[in-house]
N, C-alpha and C positions, 0 to 999 in steps of 0.2 A: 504494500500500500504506500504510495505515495504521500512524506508525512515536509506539513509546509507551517512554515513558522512566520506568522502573522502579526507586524508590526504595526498598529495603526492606534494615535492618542484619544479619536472620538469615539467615544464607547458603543455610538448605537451605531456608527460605521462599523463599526470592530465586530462587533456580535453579527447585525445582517450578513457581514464578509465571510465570515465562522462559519456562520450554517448554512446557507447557500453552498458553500464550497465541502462541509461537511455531507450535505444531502447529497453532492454529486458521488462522494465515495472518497473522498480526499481525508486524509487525518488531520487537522488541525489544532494545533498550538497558537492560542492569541495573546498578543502581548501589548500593556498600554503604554510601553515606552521603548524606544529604543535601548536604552541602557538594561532594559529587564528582557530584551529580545538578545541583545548581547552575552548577556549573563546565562539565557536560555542555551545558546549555542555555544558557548565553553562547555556546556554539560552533557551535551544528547547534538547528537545530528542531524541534517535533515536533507529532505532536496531541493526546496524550495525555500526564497525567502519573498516573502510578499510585503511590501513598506510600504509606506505612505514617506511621501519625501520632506515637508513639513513638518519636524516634528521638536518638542521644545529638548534641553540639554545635549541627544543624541540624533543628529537630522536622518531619513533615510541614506543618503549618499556616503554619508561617514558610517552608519552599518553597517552597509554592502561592501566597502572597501576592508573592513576590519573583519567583517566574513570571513571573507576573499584568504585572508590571511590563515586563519582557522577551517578553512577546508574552500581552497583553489576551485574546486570542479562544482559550488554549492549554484546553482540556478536562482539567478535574480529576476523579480519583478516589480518595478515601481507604481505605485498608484498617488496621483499627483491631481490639482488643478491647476498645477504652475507648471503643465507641459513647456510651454513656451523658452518660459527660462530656464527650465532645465537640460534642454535640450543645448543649449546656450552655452553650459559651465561647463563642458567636456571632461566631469571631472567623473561620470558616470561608467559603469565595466561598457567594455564595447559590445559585449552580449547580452545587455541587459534587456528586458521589455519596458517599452511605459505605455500606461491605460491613465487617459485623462477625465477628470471625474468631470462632469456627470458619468454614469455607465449603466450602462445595463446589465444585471447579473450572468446573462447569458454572454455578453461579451466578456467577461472575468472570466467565466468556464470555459469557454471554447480557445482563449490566450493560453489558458495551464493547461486543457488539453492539449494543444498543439505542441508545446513544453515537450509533456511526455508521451504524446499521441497518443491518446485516449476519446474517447466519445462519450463524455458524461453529460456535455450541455442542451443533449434532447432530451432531459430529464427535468429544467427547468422551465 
């Protein structure tokens, strides 16, 4: 089972993100900070990491890169409403995804299917 580690501060983002992605068959880990997503992945591993790039103390972009250190081959996904300028900061992995919020839940499942090519989001 594909287990994905769920970085995002807004709670009722975080939980809709959780279950949506848990209904599809996905094991999720959510976490309300970066620094407790951090601390998450020193502990247990995963394949996925799904962020929110806004975020207070620990931003998405500096988890992802501090991942990156703690396990190279971890699959990144940004979820942002500052596409724009993040696209911008070149400071992002070169494999990384980004989903611009607004979204649709079925676009979040069909981006991590693709990931790991899977077919879960006719289930949404």
């Amino acid at each position: 089972m594909v287990r994905i580690l769920l970085a995002e501060d807004d709670d009722s983002m975080r939980e809709y993100l959780a279950r949506a992605l848990e209904r599809t068959g996905y094991n999720v880990t959510a976490c309300e900070s970066g620094i407790v997503a951090l601390e998450r992945l020193q502990k247990e591993s995963f394949d996925l990491l799904l962020t929110d790039i806004v975020m207070p103390e620990l931003d998405g972009i500096e988890l992802a890169q501090r991942a990156a250190q703690i396990y190279p081959d971890l699959r990144v996904m940004f979820i942002t409403g500052f596409a724009a300028v993040t696209l911008q900061n070149g400071a992002m992995p070169p494999e990384a995804k980004v989903l611009s919020k607004p979204f649709h839940l079925r676009d979040l499942v069909l981006e991590v299917d693709r990931m790991f090519q899977s077919s879960s989001a006719a289930d949404l």
